[in-house]
N, CA, C and O atoms as a GROMACS GRO file, in nm:
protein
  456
    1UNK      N    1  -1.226  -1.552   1.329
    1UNK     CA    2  -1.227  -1.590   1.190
    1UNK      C    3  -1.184  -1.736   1.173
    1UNK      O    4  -1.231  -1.801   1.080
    2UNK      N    5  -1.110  -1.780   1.246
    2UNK     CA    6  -1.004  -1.920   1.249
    2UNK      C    7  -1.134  -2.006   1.269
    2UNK      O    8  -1.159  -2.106   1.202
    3UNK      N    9  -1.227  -1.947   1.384
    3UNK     CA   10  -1.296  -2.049   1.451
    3UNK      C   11  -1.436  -2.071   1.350
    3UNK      O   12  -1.522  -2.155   1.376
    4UNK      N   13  -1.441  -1.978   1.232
    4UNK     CA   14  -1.569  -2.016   1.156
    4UNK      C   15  -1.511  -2.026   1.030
    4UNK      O   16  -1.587  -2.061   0.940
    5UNK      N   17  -1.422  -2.010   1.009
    5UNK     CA   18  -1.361  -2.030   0.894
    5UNK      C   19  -1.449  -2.170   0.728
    5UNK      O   20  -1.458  -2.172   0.605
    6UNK      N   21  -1.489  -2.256   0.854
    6UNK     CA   22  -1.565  -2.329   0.744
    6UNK      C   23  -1.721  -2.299   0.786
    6UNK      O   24  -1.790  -2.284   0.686
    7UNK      N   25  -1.772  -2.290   0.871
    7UNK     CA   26  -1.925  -2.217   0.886
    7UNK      C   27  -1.965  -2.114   0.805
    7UNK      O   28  -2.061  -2.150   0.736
    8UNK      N   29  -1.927  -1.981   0.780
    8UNK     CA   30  -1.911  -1.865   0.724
    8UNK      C   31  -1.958  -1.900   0.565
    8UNK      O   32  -2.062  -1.848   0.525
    9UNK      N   33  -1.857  -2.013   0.449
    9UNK     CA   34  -1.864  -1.964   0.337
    9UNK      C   35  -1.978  -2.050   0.291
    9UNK      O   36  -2.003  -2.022   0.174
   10UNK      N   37  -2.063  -2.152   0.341
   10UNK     CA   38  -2.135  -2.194   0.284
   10UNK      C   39  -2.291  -2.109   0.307
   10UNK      O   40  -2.400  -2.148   0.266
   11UNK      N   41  -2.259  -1.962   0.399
   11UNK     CA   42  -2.387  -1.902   0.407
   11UNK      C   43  -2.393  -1.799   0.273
   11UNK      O   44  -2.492  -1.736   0.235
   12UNK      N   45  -2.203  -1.799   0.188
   12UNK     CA   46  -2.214  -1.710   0.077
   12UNK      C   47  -2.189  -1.725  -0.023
   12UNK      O   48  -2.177  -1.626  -0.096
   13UNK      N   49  -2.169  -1.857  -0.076
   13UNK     CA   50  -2.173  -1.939  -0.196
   13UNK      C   51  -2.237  -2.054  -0.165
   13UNK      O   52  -2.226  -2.102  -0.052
   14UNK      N   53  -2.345  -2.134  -0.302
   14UNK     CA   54  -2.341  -2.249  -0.325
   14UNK      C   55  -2.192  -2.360  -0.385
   14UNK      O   56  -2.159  -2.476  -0.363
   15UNK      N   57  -2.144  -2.266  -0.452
   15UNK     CA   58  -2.016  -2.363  -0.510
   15UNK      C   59  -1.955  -2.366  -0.418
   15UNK      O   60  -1.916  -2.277  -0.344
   16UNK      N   61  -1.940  -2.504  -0.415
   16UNK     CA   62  -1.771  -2.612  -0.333
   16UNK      C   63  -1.660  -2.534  -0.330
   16UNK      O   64  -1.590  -2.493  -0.237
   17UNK      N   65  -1.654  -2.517  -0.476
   17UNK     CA   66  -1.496  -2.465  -0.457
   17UNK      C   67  -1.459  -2.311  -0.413
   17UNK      O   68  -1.353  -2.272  -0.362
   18UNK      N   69  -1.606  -2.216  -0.457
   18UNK     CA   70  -1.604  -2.073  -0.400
   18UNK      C   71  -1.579  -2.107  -0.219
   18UNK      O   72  -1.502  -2.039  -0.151
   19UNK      N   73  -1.643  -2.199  -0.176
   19UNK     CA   74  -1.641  -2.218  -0.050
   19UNK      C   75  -1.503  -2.264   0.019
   19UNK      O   76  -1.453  -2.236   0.128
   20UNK      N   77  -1.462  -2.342  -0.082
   20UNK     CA   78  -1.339  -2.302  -0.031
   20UNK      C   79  -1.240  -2.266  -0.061
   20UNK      O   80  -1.149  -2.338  -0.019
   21UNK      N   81  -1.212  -2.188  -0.115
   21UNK     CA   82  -1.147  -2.044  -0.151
   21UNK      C   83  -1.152  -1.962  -0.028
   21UNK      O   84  -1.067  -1.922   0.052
   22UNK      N   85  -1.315  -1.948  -0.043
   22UNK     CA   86  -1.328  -1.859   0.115
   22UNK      C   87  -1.268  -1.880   0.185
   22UNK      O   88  -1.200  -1.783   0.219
   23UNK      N   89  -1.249  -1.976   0.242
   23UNK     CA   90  -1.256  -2.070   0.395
   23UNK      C   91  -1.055  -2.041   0.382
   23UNK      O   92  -0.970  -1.993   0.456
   24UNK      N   93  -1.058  -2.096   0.258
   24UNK     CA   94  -0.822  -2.061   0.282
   24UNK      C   95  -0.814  -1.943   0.292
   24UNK      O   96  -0.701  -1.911   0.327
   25UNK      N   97  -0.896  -1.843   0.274
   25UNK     CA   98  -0.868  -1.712   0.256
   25UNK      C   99  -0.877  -1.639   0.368
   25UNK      O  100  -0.805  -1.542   0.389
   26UNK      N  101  -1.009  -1.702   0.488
   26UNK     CA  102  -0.996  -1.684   0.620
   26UNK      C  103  -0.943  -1.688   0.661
   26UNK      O  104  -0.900  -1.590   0.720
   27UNK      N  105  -0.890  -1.812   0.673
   27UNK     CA  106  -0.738  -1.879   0.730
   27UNK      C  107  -0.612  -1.788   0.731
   27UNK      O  108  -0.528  -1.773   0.819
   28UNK      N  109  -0.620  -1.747   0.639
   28UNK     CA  110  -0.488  -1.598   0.609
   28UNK      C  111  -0.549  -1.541   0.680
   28UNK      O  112  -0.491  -1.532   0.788
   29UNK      N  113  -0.663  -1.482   0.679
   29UNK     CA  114  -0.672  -1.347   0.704
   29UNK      C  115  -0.632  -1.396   0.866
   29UNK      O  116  -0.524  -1.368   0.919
   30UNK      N  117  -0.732  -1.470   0.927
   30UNK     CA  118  -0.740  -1.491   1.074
   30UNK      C  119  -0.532  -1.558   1.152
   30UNK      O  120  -0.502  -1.573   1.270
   31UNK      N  121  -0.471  -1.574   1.070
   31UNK     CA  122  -0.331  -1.545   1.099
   31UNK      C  123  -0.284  -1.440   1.088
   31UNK      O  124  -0.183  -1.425   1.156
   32UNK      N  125  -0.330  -1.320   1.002
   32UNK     CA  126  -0.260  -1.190   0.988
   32UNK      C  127  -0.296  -1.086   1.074
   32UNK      O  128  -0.252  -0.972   1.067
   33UNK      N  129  -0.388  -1.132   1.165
   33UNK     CA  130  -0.476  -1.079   1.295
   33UNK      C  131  -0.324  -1.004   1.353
   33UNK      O  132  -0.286  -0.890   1.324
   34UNK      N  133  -0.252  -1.102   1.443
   34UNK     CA  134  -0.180  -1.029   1.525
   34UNK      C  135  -0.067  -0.959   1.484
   34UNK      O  136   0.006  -0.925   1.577
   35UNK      N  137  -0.026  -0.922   1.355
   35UNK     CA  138   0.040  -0.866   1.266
   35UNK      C  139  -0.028  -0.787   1.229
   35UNK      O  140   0.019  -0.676   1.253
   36UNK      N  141  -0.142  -0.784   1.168
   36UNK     CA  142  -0.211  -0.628   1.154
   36UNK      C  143  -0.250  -0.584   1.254
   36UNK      O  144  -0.276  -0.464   1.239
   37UNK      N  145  -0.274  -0.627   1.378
   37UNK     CA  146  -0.305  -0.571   1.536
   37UNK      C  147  -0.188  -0.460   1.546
   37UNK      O  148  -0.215  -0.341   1.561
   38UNK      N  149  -0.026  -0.518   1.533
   38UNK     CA  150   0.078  -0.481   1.584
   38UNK      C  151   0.124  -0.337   1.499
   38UNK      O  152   0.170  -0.233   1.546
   39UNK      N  153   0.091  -0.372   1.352
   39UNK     CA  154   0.076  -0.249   1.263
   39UNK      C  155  -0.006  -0.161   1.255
   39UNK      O  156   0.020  -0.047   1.218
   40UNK      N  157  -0.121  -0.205   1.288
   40UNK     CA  158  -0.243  -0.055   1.329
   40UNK      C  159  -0.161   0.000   1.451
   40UNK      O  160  -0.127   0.117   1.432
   41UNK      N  161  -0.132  -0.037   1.540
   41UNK     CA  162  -0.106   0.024   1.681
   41UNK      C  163   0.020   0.142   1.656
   41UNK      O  164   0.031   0.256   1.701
   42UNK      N  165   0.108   0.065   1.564
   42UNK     CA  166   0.253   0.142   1.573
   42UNK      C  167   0.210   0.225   1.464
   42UNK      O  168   0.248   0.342   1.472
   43UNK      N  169   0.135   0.192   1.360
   43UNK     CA  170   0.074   0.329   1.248
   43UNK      C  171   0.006   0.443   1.368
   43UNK      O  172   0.058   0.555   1.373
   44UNK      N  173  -0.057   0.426   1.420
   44UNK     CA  174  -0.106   0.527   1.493
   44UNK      C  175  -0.058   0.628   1.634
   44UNK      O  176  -0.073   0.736   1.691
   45UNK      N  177   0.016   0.485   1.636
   45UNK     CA  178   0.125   0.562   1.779
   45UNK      C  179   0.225   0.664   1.698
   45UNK      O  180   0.265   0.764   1.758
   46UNK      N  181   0.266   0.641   1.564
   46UNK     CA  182   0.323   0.702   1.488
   46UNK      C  183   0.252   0.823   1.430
   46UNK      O  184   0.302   0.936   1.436
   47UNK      N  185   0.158   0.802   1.384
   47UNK     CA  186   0.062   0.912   1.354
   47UNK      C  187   0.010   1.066   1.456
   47UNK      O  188  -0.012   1.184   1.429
   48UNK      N  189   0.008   0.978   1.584
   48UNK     CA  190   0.041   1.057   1.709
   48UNK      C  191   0.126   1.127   1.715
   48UNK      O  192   0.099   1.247   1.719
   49UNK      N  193   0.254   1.088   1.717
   49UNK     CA  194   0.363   1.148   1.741
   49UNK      C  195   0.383   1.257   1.597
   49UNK      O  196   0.492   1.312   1.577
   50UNK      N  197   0.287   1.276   1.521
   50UNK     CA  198   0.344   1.368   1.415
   50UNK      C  199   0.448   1.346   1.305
   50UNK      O  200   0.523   1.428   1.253
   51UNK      N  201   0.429   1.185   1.275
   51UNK     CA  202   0.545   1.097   1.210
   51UNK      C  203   0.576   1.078   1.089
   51UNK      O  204   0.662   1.006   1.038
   52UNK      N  205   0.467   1.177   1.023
   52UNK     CA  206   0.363   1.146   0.930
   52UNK      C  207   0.489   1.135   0.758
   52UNK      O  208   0.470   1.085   0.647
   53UNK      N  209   0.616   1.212   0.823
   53UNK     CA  210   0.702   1.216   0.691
   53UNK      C  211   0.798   1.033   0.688
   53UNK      O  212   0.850   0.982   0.588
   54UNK      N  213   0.796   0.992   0.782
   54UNK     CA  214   0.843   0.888   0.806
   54UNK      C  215   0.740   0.798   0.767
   54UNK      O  216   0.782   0.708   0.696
   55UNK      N  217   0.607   0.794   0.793
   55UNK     CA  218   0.511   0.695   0.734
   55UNK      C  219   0.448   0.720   0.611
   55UNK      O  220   0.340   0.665   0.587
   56UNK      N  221   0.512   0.814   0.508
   56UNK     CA  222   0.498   0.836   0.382
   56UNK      C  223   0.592   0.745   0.337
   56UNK      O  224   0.566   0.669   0.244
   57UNK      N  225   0.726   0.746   0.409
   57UNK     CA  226   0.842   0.715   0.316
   57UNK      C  227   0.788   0.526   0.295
   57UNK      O  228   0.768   0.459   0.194
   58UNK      N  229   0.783   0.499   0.425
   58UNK     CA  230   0.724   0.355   0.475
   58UNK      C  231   0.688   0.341   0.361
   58UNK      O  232   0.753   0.276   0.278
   59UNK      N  233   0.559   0.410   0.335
   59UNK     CA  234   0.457   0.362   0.289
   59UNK      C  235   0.496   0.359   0.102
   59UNK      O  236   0.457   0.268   0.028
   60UNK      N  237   0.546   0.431   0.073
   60UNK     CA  238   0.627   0.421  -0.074
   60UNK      C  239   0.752   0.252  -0.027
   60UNK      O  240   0.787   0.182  -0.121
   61UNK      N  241   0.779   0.231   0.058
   61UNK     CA  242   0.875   0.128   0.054
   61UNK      C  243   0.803   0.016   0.006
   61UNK      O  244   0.812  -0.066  -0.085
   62UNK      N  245   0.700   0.052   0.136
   62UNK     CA  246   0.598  -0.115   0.117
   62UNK      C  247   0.519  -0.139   0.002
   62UNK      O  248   0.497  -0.253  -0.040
   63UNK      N  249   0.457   0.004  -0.070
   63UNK     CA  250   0.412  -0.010  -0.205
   63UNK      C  251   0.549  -0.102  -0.313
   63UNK      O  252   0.550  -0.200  -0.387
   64UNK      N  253   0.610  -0.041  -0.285
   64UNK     CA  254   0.728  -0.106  -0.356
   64UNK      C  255   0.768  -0.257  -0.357
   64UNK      O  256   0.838  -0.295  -0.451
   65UNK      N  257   0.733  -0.339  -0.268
   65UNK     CA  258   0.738  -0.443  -0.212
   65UNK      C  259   0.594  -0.530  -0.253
   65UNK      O  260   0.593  -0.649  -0.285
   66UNK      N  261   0.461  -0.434  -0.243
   66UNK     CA  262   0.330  -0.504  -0.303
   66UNK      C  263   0.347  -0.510  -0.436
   66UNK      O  264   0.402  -0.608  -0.487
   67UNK      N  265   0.301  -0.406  -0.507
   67UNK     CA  266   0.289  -0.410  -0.641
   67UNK      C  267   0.367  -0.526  -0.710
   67UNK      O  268   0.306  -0.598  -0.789
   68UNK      N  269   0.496  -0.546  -0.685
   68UNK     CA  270   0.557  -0.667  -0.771
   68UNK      C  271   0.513  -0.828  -0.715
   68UNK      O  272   0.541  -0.936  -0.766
   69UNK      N  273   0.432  -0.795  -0.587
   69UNK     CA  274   0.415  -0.977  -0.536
   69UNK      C  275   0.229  -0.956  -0.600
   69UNK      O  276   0.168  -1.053  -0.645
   70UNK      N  277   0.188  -0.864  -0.595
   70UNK     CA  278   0.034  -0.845  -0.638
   70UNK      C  279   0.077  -0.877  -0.819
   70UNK      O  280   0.016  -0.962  -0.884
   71UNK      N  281   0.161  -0.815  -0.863
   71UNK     CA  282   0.203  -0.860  -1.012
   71UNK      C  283   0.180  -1.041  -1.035
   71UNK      O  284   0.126  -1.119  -1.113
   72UNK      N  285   0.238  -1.041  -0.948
   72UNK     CA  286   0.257  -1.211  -0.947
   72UNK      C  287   0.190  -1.264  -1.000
   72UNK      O  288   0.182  -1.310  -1.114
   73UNK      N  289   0.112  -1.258  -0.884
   73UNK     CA  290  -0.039  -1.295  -0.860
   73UNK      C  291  -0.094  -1.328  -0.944
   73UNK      O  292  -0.142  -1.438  -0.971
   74UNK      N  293  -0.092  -1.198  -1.017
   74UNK     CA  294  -0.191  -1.143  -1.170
   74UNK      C  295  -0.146  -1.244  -1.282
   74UNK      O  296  -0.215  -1.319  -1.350
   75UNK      N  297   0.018  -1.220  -1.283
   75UNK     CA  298   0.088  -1.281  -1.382
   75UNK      C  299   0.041  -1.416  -1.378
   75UNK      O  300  -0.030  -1.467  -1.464
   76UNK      N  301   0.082  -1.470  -1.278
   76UNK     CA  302   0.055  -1.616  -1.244
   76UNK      C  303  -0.103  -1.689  -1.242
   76UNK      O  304  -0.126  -1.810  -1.234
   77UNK      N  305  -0.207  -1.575  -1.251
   77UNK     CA  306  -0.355  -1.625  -1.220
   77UNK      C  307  -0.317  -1.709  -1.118
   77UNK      O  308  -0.303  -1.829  -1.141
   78UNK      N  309  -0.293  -1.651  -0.982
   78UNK     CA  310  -0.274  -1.743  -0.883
   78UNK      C  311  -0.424  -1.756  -0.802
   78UNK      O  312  -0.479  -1.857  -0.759
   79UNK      N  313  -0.467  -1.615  -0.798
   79UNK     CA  314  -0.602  -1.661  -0.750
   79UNK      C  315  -0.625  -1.574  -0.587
   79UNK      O  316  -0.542  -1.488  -0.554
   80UNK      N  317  -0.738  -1.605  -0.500
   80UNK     CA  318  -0.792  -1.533  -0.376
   80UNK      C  319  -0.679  -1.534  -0.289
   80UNK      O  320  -0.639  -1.432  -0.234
   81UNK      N  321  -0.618  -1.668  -0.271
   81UNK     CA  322  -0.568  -1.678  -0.144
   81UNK      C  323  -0.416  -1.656  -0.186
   81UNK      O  324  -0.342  -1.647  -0.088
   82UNK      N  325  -0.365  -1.647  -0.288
   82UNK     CA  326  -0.215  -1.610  -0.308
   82UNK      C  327  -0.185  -1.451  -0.309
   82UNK      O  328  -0.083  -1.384  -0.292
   83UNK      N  329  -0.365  -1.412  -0.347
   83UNK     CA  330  -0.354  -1.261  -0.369
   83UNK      C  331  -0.371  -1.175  -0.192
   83UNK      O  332  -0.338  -1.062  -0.158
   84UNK      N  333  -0.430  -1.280  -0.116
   84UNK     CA  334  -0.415  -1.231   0.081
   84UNK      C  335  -0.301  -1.293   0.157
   84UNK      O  336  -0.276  -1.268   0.274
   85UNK      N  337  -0.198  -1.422   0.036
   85UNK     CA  338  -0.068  -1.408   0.078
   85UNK      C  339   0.035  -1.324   0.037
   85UNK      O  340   0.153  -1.349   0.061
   86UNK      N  341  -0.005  -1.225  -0.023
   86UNK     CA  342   0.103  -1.098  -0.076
   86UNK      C  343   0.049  -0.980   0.003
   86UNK      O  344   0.125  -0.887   0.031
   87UNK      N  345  -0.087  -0.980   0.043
   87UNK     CA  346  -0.156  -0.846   0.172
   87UNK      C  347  -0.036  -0.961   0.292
   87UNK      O  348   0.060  -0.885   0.299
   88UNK      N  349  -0.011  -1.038   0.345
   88UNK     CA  350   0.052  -1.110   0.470
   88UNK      C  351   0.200  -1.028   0.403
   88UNK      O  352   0.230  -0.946   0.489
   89UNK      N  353   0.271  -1.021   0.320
   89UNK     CA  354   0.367  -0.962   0.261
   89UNK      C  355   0.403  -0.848   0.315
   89UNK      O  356   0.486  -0.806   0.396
   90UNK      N  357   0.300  -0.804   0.235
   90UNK     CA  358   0.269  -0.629   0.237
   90UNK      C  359   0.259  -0.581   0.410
   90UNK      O  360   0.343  -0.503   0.454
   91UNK      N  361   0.205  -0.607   0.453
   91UNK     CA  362   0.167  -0.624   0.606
   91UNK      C  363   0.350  -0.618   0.717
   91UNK      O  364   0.393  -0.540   0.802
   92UNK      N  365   0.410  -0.756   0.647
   92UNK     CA  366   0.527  -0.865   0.733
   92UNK      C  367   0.623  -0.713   0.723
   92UNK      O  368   0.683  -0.666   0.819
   93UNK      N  369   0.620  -0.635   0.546
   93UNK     CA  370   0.731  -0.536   0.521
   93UNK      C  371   0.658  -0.368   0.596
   93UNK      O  372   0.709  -0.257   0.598
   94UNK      N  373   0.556  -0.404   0.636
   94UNK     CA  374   0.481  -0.263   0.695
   94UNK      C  375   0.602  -0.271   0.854
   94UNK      O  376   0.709  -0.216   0.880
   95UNK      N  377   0.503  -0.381   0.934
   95UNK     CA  378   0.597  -0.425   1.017
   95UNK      C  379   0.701  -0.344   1.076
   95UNK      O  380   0.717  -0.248   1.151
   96UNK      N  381   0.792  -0.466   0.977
   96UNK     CA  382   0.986  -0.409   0.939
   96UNK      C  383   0.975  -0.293   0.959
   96UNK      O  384   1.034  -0.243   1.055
   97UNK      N  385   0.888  -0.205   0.863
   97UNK     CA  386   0.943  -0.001   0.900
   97UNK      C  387   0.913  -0.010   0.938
   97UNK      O  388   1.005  -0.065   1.000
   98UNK      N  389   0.789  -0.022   1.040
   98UNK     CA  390   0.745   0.071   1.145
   98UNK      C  391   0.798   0.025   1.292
   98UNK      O  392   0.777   0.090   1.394
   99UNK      N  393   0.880  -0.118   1.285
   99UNK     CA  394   0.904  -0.193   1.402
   99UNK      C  395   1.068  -0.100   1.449
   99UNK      O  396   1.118  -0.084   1.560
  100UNK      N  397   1.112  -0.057   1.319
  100UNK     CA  398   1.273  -0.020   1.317
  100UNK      C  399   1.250   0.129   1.349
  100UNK      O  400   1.335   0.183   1.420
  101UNK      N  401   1.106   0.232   1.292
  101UNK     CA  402   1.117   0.363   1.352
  101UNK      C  403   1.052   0.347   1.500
  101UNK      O  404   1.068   0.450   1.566
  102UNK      N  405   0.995   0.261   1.556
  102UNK     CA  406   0.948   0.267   1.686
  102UNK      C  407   1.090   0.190   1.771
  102UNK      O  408   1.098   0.189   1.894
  103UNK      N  409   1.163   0.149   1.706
  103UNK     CA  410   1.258   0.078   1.782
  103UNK      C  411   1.378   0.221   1.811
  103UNK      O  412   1.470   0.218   1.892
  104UNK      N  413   1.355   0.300   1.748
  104UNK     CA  414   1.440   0.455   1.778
  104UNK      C  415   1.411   0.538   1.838
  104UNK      O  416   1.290   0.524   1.856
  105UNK      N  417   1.443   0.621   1.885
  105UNK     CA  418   1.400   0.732   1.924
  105UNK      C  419   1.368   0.895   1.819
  105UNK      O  420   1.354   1.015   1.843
  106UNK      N  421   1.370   0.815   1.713
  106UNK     CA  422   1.371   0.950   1.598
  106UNK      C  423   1.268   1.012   1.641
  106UNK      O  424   1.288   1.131   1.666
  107UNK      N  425   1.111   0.956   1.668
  107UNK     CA  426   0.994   1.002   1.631
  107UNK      C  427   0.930   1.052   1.780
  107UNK      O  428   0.814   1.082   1.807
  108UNK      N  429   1.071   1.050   1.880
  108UNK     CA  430   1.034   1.087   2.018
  108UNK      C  431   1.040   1.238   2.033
  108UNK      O  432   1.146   1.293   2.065
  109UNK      N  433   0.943   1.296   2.014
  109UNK     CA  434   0.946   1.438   2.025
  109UNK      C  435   0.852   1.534   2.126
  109UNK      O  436   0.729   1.531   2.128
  110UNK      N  437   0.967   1.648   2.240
  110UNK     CA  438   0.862   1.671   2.288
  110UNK      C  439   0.821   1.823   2.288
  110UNK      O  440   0.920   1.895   2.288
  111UNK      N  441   0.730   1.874   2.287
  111UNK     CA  442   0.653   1.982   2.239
  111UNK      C  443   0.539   1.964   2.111
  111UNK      O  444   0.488   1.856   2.086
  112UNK      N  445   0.506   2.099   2.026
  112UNK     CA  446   0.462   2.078   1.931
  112UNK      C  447   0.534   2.107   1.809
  112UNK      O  448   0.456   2.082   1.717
  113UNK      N  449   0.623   2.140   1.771
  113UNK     CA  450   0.700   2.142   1.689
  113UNK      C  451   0.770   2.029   1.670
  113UNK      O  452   0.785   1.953   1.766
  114UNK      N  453   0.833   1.992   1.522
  114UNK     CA  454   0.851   1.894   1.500
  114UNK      C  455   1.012   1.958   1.452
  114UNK      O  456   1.098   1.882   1.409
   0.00000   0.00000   0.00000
């Protein structure tokens, strides 16, 4: 994404400035790569393990944490790329839980019962 970042938006807008909108918005996204890499992996290694009451709770935390920076946003008419720097947010606080229940042994369980 980093590497087409300006190739890409002029195949999906004529406007300058849609184009670059796009192009900052890549830019996020293609930094939030190895942070959402690290959070798909531990969502699912978690999901595996049958974790699923622990990645509810997560997941009410981190809602908790979006909604008021996505407010912002709104409030502020900040626009594309302030609204995929509050998903980098949302993402940084996914992280945090899931970095602190994989950093335990809570979700180490063995059999099928939980």
């Amino acid at each position: 994404m980093l590497a087409v970042h300006t190739a890409l938006p002029p195949l999906s807008a004529a406007d300058s400035r849609v184009r670059a909108l796009i192009a900052a918005a890549l830019v996020v996204a293609a930094v939030l790569q190895p942070v959402a890499g690290v959070v798909f992996v531990l969502d699912g290694v978690l999901i595996g393990a049958g974790d699923g009451r622990y990645l509810a709770a997560a997941g009410l935390g981190t809602l908790a944490v979006l909604v008021p920076a996505a407010a912002l946003v709104l409030a502020r008419d900040a626009g594309l790329v302030e609204l995929w720097l509050a998903l980098v947010v949302f993402m940084l606080v996914r992280l945090g839980f899931l970095s602190v229940r994989a950093g335990s042994t809570q979700w180490l369980v063995t059999g099928v019962v939980r």
